[in-house]
C-alpha positions as CSV (number, residue, x, y, z in Angstrom):
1,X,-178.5,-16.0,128.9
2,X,-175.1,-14.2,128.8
3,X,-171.6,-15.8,127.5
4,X,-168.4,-13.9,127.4
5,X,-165.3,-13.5,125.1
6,X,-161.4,-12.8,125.6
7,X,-160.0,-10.5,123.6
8,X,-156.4,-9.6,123.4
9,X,-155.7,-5.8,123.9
10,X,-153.4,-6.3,120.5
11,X,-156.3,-6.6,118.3
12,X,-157.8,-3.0,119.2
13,X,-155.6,-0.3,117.3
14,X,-153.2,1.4,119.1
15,X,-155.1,4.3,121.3
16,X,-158.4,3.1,120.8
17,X,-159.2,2.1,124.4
18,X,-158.8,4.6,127.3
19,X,-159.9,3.7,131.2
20,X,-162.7,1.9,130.5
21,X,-164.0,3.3,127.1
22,X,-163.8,1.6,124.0
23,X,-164.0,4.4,121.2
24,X,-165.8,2.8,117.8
25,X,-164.6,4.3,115.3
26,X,-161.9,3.0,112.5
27,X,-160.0,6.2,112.8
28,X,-158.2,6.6,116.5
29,X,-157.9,10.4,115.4
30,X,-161.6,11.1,116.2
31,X,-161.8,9.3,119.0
32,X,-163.4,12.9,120.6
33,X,-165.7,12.7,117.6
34,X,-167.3,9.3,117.4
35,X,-169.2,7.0,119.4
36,X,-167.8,5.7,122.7
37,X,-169.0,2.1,124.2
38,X,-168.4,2.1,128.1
39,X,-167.7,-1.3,129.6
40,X,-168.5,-0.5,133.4
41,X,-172.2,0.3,133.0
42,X,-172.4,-0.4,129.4
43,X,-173.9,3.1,128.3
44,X,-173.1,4.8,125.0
45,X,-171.9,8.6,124.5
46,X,-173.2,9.0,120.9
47,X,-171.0,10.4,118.0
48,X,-170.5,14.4,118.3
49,X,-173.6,16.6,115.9
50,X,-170.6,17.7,113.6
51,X,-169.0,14.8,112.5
52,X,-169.7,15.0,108.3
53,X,-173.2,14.2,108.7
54,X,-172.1,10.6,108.9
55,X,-169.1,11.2,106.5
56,X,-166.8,9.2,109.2
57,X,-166.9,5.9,108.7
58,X,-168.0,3.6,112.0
59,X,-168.5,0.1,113.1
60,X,-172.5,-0.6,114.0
61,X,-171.1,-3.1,116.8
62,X,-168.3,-4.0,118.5
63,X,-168.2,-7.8,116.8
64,X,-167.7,-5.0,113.9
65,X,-164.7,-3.7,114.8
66,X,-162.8,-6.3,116.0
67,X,-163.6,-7.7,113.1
68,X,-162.2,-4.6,111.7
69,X,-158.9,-4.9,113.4
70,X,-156.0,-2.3,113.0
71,X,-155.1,-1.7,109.6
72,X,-151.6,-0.2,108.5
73,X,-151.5,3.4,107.3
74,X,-152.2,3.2,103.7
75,X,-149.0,4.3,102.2
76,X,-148.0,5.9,98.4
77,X,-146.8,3.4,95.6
78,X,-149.0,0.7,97.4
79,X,-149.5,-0.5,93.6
80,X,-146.3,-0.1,92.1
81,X,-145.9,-3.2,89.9
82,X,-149.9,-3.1,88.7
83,X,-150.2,-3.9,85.3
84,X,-151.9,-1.9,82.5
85,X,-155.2,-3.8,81.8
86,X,-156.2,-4.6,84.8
87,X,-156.6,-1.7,87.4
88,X,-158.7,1.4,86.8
89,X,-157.9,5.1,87.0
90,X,-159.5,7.6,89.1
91,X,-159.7,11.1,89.8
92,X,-158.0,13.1,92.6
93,X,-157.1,16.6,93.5
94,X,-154.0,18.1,94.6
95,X,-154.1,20.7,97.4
96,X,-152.0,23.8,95.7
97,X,-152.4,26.6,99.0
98,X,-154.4,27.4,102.9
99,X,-153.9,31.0,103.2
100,X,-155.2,33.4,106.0
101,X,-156.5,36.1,104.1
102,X,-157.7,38.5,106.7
103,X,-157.0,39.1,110.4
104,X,-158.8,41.4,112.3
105,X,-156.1,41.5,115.1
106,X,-153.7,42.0,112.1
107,X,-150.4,40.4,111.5
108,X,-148.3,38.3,112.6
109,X,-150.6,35.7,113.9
110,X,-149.6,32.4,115.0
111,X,-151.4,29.8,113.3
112,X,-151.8,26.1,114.5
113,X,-154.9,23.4,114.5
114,X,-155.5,21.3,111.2
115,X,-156.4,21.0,108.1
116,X,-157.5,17.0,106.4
117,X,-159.3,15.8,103.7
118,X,-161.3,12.7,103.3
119,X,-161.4,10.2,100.1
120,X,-163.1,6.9,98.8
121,X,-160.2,4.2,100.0
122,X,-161.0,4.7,104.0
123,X,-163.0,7.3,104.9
124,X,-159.9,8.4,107.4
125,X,-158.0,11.8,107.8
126,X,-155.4,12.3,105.2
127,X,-153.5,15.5,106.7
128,X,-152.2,18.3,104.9
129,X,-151.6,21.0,107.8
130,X,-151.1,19.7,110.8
131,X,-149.8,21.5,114.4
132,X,-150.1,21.9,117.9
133,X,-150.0,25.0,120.0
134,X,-146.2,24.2,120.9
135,X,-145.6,24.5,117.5
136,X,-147.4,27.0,116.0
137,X,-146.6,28.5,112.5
138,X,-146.1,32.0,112.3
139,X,-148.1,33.8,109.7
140,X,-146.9,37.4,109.0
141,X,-148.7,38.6,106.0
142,X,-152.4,37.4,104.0
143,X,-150.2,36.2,101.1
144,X,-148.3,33.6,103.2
145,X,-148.9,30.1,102.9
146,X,-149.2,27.6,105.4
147,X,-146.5,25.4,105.3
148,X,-148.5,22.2,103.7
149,X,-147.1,18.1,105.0
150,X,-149.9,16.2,102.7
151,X,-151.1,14.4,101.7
152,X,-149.2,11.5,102.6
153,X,-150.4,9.8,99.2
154,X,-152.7,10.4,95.9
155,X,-156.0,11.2,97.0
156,X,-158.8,8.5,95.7
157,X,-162.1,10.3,94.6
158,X,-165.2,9.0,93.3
159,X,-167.3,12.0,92.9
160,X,-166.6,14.4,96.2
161,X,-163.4,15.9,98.0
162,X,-164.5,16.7,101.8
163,X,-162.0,19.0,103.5
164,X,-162.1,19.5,107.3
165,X,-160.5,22.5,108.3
166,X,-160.0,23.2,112.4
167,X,-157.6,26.2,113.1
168,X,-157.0,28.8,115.7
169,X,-154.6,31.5,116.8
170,X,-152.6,31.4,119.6
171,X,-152.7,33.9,122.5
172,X,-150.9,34.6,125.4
173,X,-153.1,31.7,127.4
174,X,-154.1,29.0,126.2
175,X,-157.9,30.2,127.1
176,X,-158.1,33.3,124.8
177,X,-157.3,31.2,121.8
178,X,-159.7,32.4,119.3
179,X,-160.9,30.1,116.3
180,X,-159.6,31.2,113.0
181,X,-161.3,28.8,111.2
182,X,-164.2,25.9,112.4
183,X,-165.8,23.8,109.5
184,X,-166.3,21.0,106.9
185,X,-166.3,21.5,103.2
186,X,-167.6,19.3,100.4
187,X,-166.7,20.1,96.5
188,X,-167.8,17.7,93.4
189,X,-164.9,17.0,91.2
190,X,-165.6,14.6,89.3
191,X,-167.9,16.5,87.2
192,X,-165.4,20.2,87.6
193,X,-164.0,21.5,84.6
194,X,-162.2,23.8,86.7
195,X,-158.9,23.7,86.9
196,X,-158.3,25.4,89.8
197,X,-161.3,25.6,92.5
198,X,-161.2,28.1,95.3
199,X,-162.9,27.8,98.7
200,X,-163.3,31.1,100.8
201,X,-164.4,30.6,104.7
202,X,-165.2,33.8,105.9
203,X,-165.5,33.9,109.8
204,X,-165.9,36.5,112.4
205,X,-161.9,37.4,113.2
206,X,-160.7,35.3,110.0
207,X,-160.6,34.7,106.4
208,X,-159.0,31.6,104.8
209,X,-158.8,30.6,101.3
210,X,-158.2,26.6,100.4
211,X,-157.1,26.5,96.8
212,X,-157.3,22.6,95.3
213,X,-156.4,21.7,91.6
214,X,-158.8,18.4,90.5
215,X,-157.4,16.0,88.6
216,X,-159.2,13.3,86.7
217,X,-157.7,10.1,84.9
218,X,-155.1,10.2,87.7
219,X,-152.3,8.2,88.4
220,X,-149.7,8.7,91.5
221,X,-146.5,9.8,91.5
222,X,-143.8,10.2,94.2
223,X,-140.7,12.3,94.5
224,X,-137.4,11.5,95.7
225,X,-134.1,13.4,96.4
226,X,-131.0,12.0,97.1
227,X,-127.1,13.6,97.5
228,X,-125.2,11.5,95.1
229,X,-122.0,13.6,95.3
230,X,-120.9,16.9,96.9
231,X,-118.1,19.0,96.0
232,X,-115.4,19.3,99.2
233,X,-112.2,20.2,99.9
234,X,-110.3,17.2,100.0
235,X,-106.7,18.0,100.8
236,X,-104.1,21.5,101.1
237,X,-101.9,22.3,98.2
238,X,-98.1,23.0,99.2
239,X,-99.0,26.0,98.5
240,X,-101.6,26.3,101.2
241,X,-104.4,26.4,98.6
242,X,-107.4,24.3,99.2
243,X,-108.2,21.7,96.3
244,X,-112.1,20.6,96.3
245,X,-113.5,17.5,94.8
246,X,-116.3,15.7,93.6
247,X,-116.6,13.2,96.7
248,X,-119.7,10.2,97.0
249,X,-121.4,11.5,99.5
250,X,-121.1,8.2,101.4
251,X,-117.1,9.2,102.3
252,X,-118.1,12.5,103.7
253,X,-118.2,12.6,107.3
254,X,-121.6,13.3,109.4
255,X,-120.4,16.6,110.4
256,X,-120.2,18.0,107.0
257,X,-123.5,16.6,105.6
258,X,-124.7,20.1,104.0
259,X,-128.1,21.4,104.8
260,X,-130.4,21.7,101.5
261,X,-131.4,25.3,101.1
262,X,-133.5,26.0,97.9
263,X,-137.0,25.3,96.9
264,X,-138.5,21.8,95.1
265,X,-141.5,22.6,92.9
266,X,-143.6,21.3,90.3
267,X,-145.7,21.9,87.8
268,X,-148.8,19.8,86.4
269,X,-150.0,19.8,82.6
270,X,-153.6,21.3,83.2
271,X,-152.7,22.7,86.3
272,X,-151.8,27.0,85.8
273,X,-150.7,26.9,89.7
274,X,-147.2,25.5,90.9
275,X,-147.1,23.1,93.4
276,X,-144.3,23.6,96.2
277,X,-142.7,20.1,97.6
278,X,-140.1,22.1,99.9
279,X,-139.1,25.3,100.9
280,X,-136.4,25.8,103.1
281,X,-137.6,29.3,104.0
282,X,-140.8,28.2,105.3
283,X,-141.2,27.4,108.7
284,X,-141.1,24.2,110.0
285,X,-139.0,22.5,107.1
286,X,-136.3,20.1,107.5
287,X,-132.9,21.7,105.8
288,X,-130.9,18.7,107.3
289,X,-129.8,15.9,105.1
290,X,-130.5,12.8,106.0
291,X,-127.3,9.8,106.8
292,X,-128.0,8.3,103.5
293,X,-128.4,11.6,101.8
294,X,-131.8,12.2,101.2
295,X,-133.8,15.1,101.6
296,X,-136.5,15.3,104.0
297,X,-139.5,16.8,101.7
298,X,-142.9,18.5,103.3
299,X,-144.8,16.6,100.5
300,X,-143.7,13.8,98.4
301,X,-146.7,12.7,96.7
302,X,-149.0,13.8,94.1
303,X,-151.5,13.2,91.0
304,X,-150.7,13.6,87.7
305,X,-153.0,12.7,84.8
306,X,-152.4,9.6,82.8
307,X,-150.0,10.6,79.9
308,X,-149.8,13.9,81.4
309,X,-146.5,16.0,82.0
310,X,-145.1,16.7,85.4
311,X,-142.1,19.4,85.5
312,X,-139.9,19.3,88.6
313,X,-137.9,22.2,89.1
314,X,-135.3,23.0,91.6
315,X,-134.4,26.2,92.7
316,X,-131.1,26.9,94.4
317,X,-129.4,29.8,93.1
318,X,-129.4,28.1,90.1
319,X,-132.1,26.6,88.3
320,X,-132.8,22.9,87.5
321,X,-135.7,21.2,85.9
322,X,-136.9,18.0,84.4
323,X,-140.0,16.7,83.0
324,X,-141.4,13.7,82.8
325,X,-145.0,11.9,81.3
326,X,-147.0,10.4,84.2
327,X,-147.7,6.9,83.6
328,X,-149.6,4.0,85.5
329,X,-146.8,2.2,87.0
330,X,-142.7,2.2,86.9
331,X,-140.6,4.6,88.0
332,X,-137.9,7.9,86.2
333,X,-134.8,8.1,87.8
334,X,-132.7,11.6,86.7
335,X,-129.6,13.2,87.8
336,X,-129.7,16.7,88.8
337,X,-126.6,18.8,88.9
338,X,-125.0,22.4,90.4
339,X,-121.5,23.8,90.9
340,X,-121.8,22.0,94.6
341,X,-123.7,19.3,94.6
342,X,-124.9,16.3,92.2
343,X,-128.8,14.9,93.1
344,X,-130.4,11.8,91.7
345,X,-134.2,11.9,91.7
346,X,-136.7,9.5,91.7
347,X,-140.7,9.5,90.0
348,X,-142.0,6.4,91.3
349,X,-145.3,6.0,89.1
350,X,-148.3,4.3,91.1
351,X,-152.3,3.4,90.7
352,X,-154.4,5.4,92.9
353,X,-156.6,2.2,93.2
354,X,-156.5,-1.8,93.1
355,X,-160.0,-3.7,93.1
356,X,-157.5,-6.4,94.5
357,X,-156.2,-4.8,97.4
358,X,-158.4,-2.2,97.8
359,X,-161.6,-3.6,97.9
360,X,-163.3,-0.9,96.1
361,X,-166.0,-1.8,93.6
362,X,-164.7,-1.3,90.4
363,X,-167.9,0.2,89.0
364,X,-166.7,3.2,90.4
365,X,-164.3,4.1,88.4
366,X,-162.7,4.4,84.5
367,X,-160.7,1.2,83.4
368,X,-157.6,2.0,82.5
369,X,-157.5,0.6,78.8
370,X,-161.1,2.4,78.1
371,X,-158.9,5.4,78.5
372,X,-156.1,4.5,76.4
373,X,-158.1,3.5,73.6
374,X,-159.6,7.4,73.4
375,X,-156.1,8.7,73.1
């Protein structure tokens, strides 16, 4: 006996379904990685051989993944307001560096492909390098950095830190690419007392280092930089000398928004290696100010250990630096000022993990007041 079901496209995440081919996996990024349900004869193309050893996490059926439905992008701050008590802490890492150490066709070479890592809230990609071959990042010497966008929030570990890393070199054509870079890595850091850990993959035409900092009893924070005021030339002396002033930056007109050139980098109590949130050098970076006046950062999140210190410094020509003690929930505003310009900065203090809206079981990790108790 068969029966039959209508289902609305709008309950299969965006991108999931192509021709005829339902793709099963929670993560529409992999759809060339996971299993693929075809509705005209109903056959099955099976997962690819190198997807994680069953890292990637899939539906069994597709009563699964409707069930499954599309999710929002799990976002930083997501547990802002959590209370001490309550939630439990965590450990994480933050990604410090991808270099390409050695090229045997030499330097420059033109980098692009990608670079993700995996935690304990969803299985999905979390991206910290990520290009096409339109937009490739030109690499010039082995101690150039790829210019790093993630992660996109504090990374959730309960015992391993799986990194994916998929990068080539562009050629002329598109088919003499050559693979820099091909392969999955998987580190324990929960039990590291390392505090830096360095992963070398040695291929035939390529070396690349990943260089990752773990951090355990870790809470979230995330920057932000506003233009609150800019100096300007407001009017002409009778004279014909120009007098500047401190103007808000919402008076100043669109076409003289400035362009932020200087560095944003911070540093972590346990961690010996900076960590570099923007660099207006490097390629691909925004320098344009945003309307409102914020700055467009490569990375905006990281993980700081409870009660731990995080230093942001700003780098302009002039040097400015704050410091502040990481804590499980709030936020530190500061002012930030140069002969130019006046910033206001933001620390917005966050739980890696919720039991209530994460769904996690809380065995897995510290509580919170265990913790505070020790210190």
């Amino acid at each position: 006996m068969y029966c039959s079901i209508a289902v609305a496209i709008e309950v299969f995440p965006s991108g999931s379904i192509t021709s005829d081919t339902i793709y099963l996996s929670f993560d529409v990024d992999e759809r060339e990685d996971t299993e693929a349900y075809h509705l005209v004869d109903r056959s099955i193309t099976p997962a690819a051989s190198y997807n994680l050893d069953g890292l990637v996490l899939q539906p069994h059926t597709l009563v699964d993944y409707l069930a499954y439905g599309a999710p929002p992008p799990l976002l930083p701050t997501r547990h802002y307001g959590a209370c001490l008590g309550g939630p439990e802490l965590a450990s994480s890492a933050n990604v410090l560096a991808v270099r390409v150490t050695r090229s045997a066709a030499g330097y420059p070479v033109d980098v692009y492909g990608h670079v993700f890592v995996r935690d304990d809230l969803d299985c999905k990609r979390v991206y910290i390098f990520r290009r096409g071959r339109h937009n490739c990042q030109r690499i010039n010497s082995k101690d150039e950095v790829l210019t790093l966008t993630g992660p996109s929030r504090g990374l959730l570990l309960r015992r391993h830190v799986h990194f994916e890393i998929n990068l080539k070199s562009k050629s002329r054509q598109a088919e003499d690419d050559r693979d820099i870079a091909r392969c999955c890595l998987m580190n324990d850091v929960t039990t590291s007392s390392s505090k830096v850990v360095r992963n070398r993959i040695a291929g035939r035409l390529c070396m690349v280092d990943l260089t990752y900092a773990p951090v355990h009893h870790a809470v979230e924070a995330t920057v932000e930089l506003k233009f609150d005021e800019i100096l300007t030339t407001t009017r002409v002396s009778r004279r014909g000398n120009a007098i500047r002033e401190w103007v808000p930056f919402s008076q100043v007109q669109s076409k003289e928004h400035p362009e932020f050139h200087g560095k944003v980098i911070v540093s972590i109590s346990g961690v010996p290696e900076e960590i570099v949130l923007y660099d207006s050098e490097a390629d691909g970076t925004v320098t344009a100010v945003s309307d409102e006046g914020f700055i467009q950062l490569s990375r905006c999140a990281v993980s700081v250990p409870i009660c731990g210190r995080l230093s942001l410094k700003l780098t302009t020509g002039e040097h400015n630096v704050t410091s502040l003690v990481g804590r499980a929930s709030g936020c530190d505003t500061f002012i930030l000022r140069n002969t130019f310009y006046q910033l206001s900065g933001k620390v917005t203090w966050s739980l890696l993990y919720s039991p209530k809206v994460d769904g996690l079981p809380s065995s897995w990790f510290l509580p919170l007041e265990s913790f505070s108790e020790s210190m």
